[in-house]
N, CA, C and O atoms as a printed pandas DataFrame, in Angstrom:
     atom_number atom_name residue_name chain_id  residue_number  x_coord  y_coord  z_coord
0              1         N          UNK        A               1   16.086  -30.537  -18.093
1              2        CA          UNK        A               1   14.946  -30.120  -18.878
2              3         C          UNK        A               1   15.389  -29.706  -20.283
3              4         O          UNK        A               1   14.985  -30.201  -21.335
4              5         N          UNK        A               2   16.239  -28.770  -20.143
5              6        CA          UNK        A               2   17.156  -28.785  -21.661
6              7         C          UNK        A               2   17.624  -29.956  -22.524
7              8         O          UNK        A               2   17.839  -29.883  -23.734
8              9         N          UNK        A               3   17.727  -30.808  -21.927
9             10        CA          UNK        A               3   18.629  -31.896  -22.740
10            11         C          UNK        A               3   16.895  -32.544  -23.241
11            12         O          UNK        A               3   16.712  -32.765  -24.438
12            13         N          UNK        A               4   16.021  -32.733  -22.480
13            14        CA          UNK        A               4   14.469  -33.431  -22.859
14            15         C          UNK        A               4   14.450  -32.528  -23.931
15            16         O          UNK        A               4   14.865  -32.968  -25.003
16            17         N          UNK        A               5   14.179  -31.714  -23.901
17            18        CA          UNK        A               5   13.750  -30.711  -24.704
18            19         C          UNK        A               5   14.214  -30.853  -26.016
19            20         O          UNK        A               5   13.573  -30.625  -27.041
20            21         N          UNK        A               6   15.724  -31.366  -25.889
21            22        CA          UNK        A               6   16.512  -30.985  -27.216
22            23         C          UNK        A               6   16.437  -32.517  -27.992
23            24         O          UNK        A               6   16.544  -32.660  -29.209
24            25         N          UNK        A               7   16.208  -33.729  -26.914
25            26        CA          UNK        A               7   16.044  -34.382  -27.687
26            27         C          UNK        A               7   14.684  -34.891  -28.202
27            28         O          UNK        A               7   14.651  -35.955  -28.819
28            29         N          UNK        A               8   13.412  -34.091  -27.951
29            30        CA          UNK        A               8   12.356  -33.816  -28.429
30            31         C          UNK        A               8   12.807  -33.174  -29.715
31            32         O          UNK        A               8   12.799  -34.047  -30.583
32            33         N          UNK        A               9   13.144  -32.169  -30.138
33            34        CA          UNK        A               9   13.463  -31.278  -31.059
34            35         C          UNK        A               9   14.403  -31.931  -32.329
35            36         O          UNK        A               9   14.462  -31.738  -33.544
36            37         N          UNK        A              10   15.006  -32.692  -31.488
37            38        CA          UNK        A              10   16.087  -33.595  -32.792
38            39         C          UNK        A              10   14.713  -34.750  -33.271
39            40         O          UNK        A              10   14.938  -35.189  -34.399
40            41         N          UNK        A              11   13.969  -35.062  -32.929
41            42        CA          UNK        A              11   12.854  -36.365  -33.257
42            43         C          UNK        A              11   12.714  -35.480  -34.033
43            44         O          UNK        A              11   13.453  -35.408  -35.015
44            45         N          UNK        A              12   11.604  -34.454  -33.771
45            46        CA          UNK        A              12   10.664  -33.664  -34.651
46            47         C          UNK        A              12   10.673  -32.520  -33.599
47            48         O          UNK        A              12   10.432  -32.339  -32.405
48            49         N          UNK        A              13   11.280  -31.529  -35.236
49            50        CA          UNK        A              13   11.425  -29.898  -34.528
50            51         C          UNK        A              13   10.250  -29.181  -34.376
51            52         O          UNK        A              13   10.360  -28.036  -33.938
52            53         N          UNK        A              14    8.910  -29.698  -34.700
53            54        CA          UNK        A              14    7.831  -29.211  -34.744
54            55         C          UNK        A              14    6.943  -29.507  -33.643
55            56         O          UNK        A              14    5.787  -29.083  -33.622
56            57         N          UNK        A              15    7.497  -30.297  -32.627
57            58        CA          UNK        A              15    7.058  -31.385  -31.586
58            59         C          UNK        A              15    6.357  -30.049  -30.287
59            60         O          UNK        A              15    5.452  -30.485  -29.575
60            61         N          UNK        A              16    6.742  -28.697  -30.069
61            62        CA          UNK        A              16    6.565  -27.573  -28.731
62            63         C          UNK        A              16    5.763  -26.758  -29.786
63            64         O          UNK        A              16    4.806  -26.183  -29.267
64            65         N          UNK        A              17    5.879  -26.568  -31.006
65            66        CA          UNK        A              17    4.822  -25.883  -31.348
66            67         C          UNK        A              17    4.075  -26.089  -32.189
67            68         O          UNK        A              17    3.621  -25.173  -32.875
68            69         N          UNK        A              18    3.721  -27.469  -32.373
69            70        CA          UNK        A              18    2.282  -28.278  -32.611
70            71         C          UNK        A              18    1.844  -27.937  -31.282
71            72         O          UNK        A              18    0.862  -27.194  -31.267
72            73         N          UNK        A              19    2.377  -28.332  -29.989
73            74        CA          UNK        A              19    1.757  -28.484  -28.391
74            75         C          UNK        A              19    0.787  -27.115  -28.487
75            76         O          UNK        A              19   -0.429  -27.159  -28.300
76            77         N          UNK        A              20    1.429  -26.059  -28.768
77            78        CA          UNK        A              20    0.865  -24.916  -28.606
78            79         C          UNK        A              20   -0.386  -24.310  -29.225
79            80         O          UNK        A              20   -1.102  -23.420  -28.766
80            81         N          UNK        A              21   -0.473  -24.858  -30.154
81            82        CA          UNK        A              21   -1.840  -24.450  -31.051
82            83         C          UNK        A              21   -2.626  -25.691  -31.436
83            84         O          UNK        A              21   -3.419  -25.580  -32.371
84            85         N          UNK        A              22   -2.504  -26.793  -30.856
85            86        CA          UNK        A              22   -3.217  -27.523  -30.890
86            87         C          UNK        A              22   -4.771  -27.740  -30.150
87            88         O          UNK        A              22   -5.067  -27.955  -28.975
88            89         N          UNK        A              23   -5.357  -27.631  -31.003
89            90        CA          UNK        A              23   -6.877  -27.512  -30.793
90            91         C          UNK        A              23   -7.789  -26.112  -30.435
91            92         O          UNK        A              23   -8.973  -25.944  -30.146
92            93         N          UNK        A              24   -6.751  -25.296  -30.587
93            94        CA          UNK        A              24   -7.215  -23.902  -30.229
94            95         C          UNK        A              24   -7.185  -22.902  -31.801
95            96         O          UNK        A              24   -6.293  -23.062  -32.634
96            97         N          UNK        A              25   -8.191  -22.009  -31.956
97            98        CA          UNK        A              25   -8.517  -21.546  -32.959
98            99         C          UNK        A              25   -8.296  -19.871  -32.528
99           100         O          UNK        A              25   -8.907  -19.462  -31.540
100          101         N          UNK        A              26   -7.517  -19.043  -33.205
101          102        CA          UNK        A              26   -7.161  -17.839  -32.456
102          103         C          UNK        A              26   -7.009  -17.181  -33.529
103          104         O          UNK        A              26   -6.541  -17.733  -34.525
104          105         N          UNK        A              27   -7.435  -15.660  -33.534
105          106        CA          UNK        A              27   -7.342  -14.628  -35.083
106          107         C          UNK        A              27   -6.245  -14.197  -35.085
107          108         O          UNK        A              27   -5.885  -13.784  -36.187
108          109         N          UNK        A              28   -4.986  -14.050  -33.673
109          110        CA          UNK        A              28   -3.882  -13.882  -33.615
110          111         C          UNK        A              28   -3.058  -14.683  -32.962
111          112         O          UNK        A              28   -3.678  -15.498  -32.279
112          113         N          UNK        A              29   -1.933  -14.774  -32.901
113          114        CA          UNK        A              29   -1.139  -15.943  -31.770
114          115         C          UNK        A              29    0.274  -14.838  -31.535
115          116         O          UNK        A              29    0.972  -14.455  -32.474
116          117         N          UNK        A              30    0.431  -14.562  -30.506
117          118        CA          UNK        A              30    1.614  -14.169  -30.053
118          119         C          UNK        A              30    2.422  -15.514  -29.368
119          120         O          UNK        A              30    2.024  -16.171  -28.406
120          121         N          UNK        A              31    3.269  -15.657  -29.899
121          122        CA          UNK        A              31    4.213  -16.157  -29.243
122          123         C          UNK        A              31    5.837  -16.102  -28.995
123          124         O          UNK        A              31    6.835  -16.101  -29.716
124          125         N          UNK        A              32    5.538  -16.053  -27.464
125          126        CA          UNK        A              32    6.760  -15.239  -26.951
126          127         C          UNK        A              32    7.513  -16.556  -26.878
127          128         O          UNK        A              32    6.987  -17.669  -26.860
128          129         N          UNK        A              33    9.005  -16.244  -26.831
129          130        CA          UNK        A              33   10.422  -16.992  -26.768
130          131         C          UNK        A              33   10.437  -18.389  -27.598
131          132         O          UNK        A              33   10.638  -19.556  -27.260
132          133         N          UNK        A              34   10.142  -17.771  -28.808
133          134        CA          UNK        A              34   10.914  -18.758  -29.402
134          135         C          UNK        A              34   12.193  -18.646  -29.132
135          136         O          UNK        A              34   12.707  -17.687  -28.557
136          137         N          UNK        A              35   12.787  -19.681  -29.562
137          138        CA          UNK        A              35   14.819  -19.127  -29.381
138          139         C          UNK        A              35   15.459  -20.362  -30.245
139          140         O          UNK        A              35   16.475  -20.924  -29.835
140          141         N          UNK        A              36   14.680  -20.841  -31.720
141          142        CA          UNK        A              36   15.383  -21.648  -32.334
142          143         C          UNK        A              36   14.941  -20.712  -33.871
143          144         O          UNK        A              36   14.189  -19.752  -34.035
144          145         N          UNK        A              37   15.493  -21.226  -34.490
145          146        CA          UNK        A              37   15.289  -21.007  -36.094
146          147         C          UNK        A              37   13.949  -21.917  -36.700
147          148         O          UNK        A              37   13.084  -21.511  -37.476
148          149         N          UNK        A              38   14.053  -23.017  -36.200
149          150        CA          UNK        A              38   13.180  -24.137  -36.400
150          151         C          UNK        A              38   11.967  -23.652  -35.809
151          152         O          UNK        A              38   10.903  -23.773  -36.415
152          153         N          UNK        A              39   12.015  -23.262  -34.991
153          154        CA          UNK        A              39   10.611  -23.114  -34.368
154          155         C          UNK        A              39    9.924  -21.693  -35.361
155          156         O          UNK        A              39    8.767  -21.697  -35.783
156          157         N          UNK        A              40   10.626  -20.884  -35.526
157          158        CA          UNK        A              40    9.912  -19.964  -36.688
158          159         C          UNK        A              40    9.838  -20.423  -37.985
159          160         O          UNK        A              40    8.935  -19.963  -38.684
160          161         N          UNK        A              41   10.430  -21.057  -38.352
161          162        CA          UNK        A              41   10.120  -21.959  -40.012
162          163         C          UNK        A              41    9.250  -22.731  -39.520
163          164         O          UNK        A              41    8.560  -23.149  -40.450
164          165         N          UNK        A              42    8.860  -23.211  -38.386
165          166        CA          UNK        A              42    7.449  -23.973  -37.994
166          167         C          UNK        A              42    6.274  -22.864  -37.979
167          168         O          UNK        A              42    5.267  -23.570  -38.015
168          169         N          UNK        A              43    5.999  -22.009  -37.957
169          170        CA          UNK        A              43    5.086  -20.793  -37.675
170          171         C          UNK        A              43    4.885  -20.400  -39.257
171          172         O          UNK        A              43    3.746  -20.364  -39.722
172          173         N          UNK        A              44    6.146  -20.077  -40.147
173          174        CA          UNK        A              44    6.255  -19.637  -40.932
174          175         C          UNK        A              44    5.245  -20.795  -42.224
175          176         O          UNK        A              44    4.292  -20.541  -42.959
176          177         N          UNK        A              45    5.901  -21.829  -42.027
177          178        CA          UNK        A              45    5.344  -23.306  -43.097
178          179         C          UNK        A              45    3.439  -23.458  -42.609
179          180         O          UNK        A              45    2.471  -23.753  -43.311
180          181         N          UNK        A              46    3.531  -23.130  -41.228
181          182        CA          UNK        A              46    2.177  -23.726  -41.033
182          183         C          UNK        A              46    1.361  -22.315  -40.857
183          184         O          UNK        A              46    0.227  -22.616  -40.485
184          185         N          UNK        A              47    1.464  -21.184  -40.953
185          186        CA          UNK        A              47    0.877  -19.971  -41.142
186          187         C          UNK        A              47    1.131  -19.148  -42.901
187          188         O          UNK        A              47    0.260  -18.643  -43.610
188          189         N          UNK        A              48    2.368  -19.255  -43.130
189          190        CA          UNK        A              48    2.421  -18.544  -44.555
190          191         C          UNK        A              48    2.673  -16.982  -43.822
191          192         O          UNK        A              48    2.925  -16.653  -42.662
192          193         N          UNK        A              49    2.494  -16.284  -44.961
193          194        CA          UNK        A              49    2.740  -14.556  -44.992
194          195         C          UNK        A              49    2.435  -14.099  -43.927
195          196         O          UNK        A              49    3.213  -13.236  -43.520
196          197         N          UNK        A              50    1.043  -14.487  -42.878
197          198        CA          UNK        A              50    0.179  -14.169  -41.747
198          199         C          UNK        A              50    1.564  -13.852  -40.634
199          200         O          UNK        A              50    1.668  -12.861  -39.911
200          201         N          UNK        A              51    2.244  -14.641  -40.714
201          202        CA          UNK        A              51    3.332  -15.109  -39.913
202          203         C          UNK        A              51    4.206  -13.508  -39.483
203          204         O          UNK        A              51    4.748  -12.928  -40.424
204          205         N          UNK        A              52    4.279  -13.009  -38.378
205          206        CA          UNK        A              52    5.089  -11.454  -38.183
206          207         C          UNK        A              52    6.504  -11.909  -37.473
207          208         O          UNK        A              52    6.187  -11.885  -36.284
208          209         N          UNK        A              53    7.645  -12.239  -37.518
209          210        CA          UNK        A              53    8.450  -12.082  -36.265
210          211         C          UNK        A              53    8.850  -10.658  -35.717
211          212         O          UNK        A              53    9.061   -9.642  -36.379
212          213         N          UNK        A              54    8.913  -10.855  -34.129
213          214        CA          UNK        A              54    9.457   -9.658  -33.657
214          215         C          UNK        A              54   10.473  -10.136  -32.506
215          216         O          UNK        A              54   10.410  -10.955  -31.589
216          217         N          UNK        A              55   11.520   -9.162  -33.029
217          218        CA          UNK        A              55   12.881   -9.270  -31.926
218          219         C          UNK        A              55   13.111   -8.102  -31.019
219          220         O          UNK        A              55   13.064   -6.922  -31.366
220          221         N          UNK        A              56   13.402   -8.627  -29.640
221          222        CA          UNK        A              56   13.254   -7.724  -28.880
222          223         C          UNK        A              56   14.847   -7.807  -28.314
223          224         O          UNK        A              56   15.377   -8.747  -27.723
224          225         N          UNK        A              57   15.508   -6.322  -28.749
225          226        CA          UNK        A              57   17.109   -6.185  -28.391
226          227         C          UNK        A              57   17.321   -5.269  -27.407
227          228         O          UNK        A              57   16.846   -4.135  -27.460
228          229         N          UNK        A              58   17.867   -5.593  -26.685
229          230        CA          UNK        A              58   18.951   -3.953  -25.530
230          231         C          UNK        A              58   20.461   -4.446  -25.727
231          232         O          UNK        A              58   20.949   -5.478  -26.187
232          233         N          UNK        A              59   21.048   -3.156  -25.130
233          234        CA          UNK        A              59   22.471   -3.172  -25.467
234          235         C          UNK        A              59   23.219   -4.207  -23.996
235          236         O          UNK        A              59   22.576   -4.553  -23.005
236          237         N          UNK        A              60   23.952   -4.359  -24.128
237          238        CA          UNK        A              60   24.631   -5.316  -22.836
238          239         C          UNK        A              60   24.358   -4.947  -21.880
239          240         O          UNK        A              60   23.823   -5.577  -20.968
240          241         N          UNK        A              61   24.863   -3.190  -21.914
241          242        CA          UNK        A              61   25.214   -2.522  -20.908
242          243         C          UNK        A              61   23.513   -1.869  -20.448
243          244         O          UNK        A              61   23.477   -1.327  -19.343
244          245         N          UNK        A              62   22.371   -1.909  -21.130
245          246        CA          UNK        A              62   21.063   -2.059  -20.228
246          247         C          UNK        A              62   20.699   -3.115  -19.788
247          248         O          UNK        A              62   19.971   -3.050  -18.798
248          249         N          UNK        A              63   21.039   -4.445  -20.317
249          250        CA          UNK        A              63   20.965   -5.709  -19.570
250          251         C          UNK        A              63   21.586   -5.710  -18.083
251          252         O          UNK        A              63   21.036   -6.241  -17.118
252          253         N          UNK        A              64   22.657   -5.119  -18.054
253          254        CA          UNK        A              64   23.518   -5.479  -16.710
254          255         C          UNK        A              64   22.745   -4.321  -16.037
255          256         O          UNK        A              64   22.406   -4.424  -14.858
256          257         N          UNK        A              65   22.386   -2.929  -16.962
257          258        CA          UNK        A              65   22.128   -2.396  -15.781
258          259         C          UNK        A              65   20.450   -3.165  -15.099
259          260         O          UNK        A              65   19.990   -2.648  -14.081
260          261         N          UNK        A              66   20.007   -3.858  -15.477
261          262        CA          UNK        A              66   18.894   -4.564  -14.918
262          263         C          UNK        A              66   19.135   -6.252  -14.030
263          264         O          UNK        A              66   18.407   -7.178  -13.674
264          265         N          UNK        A              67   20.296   -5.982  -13.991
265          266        CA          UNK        A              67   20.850   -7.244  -12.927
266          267         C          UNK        A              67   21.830   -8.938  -13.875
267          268         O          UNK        A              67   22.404   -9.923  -13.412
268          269         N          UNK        A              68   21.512   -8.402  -15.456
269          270        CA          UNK        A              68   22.349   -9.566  -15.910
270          271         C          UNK        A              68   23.625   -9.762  -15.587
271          272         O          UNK        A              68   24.326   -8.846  -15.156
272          273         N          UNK        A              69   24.010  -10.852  -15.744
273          274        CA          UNK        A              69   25.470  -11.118  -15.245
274          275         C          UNK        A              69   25.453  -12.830  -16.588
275          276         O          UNK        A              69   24.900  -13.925  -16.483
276          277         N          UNK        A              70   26.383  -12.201  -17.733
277          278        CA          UNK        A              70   26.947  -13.434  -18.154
278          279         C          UNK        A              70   26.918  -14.839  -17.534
279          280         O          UNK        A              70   27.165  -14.941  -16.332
280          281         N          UNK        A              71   26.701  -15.671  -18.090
281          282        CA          UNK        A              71   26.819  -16.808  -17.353
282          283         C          UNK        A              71   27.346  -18.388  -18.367
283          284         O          UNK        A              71   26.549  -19.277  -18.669
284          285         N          UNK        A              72   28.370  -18.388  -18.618
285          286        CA          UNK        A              72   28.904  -19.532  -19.602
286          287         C          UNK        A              72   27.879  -20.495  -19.500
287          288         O          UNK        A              72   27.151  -20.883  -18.586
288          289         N          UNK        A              73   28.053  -20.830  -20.931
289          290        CA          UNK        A              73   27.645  -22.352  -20.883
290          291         C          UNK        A              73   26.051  -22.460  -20.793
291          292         O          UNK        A              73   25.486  -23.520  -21.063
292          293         N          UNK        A              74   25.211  -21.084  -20.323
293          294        CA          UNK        A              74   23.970  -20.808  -20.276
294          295         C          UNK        A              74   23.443  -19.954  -21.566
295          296         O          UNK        A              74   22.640  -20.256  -22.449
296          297         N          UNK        A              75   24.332  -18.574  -21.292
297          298        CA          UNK        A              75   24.315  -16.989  -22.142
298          299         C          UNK        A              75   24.699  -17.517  -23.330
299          300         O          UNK        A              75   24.151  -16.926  -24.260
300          301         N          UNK        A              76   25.559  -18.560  -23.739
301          302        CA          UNK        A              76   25.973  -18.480  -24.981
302          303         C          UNK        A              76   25.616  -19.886  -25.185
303          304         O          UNK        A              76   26.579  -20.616  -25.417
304          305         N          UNK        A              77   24.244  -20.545  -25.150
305          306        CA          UNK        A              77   23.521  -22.240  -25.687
306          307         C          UNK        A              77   23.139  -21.539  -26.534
307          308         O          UNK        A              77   23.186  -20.328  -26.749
308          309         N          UNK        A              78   22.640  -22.614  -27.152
309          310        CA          UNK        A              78   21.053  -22.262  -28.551
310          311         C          UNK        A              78   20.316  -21.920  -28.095
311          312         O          UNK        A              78   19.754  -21.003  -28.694
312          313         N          UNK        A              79   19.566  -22.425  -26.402
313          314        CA          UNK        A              79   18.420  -21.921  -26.026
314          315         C          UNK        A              79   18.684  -20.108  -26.098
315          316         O          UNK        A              79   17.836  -19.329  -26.533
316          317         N          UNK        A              80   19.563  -19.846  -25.754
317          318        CA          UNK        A              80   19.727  -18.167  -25.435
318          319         C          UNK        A              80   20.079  -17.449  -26.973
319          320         O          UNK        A              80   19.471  -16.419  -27.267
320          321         N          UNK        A              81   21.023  -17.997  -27.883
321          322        CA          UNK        A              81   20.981  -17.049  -28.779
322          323         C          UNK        A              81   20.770  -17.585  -30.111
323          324         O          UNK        A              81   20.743  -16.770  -31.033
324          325         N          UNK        A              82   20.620  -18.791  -30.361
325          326        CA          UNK        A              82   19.960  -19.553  -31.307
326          327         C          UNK        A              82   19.699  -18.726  -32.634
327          328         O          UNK        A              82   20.109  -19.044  -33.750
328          329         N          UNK        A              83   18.806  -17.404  -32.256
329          330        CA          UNK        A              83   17.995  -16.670  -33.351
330          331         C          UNK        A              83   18.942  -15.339  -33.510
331          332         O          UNK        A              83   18.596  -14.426  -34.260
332          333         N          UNK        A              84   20.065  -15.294  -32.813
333          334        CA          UNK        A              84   21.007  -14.309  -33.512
334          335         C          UNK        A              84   21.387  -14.543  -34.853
335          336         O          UNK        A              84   22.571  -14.209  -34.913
336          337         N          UNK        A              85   21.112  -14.833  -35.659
337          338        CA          UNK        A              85   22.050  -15.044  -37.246
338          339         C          UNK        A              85   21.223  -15.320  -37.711
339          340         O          UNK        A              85   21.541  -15.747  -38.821
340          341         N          UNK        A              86   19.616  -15.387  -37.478
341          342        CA          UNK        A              86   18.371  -15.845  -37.953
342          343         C          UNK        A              86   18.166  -15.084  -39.425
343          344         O          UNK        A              86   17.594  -15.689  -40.331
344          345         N          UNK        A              87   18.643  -13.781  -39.609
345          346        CA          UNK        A              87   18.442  -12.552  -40.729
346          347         C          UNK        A              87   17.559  -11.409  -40.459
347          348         O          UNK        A              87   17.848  -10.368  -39.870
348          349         N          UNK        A              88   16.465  -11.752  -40.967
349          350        CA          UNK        A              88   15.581  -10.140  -41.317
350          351         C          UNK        A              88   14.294  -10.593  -40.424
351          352         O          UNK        A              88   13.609  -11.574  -40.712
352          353         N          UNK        A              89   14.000   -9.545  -39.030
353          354        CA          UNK        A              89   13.413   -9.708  -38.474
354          355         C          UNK        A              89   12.009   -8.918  -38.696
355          356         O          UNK        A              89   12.419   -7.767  -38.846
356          357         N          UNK        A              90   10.833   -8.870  -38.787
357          358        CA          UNK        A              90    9.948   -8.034  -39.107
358          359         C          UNK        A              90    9.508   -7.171  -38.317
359          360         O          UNK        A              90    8.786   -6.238  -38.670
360          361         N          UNK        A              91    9.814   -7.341  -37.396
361          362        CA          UNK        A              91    9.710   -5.833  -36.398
362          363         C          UNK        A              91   11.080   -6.086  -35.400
363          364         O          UNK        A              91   11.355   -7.230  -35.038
364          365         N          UNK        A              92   11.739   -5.153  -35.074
365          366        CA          UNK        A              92   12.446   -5.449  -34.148
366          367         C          UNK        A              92   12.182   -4.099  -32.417
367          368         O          UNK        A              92   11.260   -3.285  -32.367
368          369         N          UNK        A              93   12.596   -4.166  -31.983
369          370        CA          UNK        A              93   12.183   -3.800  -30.765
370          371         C          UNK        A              93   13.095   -3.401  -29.706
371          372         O          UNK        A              93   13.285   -4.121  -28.726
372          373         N          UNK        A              94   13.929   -1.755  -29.945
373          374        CA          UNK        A              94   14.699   -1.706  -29.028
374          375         C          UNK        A              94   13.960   -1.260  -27.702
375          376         O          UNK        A              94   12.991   -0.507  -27.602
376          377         N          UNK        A              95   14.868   -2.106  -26.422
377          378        CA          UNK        A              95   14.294   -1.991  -25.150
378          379         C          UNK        A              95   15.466   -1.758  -24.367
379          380         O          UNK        A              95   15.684   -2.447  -23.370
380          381         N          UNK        A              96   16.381   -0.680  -24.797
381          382        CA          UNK        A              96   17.463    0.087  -23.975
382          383         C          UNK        A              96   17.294    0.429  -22.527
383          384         O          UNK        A              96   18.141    0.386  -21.634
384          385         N          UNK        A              97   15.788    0.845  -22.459
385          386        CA          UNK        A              97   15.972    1.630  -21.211
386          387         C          UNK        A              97   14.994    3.005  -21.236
387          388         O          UNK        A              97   14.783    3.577  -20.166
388          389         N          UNK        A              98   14.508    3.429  -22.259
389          390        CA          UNK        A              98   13.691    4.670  -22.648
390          391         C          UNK        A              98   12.603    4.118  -23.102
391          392         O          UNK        A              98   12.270    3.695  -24.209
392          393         N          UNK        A              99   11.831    4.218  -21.549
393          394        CA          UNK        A              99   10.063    3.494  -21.798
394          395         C          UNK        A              99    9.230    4.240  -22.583
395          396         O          UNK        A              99    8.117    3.797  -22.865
396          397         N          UNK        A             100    9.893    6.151  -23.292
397          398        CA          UNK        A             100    8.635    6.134  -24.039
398          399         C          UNK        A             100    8.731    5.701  -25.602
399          400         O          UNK        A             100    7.829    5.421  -26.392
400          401         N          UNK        A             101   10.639    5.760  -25.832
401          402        CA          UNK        A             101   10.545    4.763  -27.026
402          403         C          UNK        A             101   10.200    3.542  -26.898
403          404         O          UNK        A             101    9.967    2.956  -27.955
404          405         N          UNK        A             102   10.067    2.841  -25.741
405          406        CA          UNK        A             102    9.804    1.244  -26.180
406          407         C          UNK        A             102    8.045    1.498  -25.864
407          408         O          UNK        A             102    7.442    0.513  -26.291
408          409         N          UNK        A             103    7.427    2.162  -25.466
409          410        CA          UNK        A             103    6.110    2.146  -25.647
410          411         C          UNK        A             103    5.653    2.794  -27.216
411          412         O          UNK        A             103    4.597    2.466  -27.758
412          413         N          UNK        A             104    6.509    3.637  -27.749
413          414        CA          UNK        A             104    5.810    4.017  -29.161
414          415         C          UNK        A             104    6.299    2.964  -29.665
415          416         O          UNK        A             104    5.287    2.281  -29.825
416          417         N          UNK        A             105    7.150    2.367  -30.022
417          418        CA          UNK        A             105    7.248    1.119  -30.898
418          419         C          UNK        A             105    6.679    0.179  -30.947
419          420         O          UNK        A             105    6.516   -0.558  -31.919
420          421         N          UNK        A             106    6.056    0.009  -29.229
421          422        CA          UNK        A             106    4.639   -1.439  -28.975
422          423         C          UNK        A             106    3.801   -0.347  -29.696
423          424         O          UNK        A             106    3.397   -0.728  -30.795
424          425         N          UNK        A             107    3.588    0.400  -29.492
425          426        CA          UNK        A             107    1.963    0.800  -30.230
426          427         C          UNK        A             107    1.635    0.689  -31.469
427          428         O          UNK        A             107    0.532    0.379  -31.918
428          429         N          UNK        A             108    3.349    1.143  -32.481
429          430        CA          UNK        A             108    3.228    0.926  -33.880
430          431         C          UNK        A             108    2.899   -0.981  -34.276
431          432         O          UNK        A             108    2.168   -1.467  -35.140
432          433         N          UNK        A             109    3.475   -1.426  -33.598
433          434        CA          UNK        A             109    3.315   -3.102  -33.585
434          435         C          UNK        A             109    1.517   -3.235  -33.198
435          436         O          UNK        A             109    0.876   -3.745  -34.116
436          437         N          UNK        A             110    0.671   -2.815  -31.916
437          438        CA          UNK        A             110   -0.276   -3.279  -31.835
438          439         C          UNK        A             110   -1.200   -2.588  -32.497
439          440         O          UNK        A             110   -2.360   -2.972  -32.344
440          441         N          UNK        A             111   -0.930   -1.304  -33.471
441          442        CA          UNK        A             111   -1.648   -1.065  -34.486
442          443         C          UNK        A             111   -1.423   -1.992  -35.710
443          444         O          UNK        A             111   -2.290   -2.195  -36.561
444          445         N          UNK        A             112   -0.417   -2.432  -35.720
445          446        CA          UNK        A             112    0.202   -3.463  -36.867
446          447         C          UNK        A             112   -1.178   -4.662  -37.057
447          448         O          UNK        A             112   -1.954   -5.116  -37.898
448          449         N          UNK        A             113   -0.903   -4.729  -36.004
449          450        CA          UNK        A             113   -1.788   -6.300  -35.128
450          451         C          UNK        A             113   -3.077   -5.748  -35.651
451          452         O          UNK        A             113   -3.326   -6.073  -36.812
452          453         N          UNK        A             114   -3.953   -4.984  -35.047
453          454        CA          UNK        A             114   -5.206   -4.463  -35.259
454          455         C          UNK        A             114   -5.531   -4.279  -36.714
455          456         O          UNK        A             114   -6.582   -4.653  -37.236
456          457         N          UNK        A             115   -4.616   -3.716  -37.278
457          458        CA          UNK        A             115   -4.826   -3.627  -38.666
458          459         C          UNK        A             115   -5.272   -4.984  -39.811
459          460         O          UNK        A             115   -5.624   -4.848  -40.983
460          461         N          UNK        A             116   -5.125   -6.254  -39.048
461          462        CA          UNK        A             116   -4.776   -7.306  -39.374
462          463         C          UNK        A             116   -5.924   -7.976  -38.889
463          464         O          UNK        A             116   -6.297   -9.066  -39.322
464          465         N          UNK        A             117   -6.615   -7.191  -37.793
465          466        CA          UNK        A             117   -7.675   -8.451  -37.346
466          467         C          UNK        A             117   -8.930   -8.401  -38.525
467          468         O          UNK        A             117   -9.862   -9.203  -38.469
């Protein structure tokens, strides 16, 4: 499915998110997992300023404590970290492990959102 995928993406990198908003008319669009660069310069070109990214980080060591386990050749593709070196994210989103910081930070974001509709 990866390899379809990728050679969809080498044709035309715009090919999964044309799919997505095609024919649908929406005052907001969340969309979760991107994991290319391309796919946000697709959001970015066909939305303009409207356009928010948000990155959602924990430290290793709350990943594992939630059952990750490294996995070569998977953990370290483009699909998985692609958007590490991406730059300046517009919201970012630590999710360590302390649900009432990661709930005040969704709230500042879905006031963000609201503010916007």
């Amino acid at each position: 499915m990866i390899r379809w995928g990728e050679e969809k993406r080498r044709a035309d990198p715009g090919f999964f998110c044309r799919k997505i908003v095609e024919g649908v008319c929406q005052p907001v669009w969340l969309v979760s997992d991107t994991r290319r660069v391309s796919d946000i310069q697709w959001f970015q070109e066909a939305y303009g300023d409207v356009t928010q990214t948000v990155r959602v980080v924990a430290t290793e060591e709350s990943r594992q404590q939630r059952g990750w386990v490294f996995t070569p050749g998977v953990d370290d593709a483009e699909s998985e970290c692609g958007l590490d070196n991406f730059g300046t994210f517009d919201w970012v989103i630590e999710n360590h492990g302390d649900e009432q910081s990661l709930e005040e930070q969704l709230e500042h974001l879905v006031e963000f959102v609201r503010s916007r509709l």
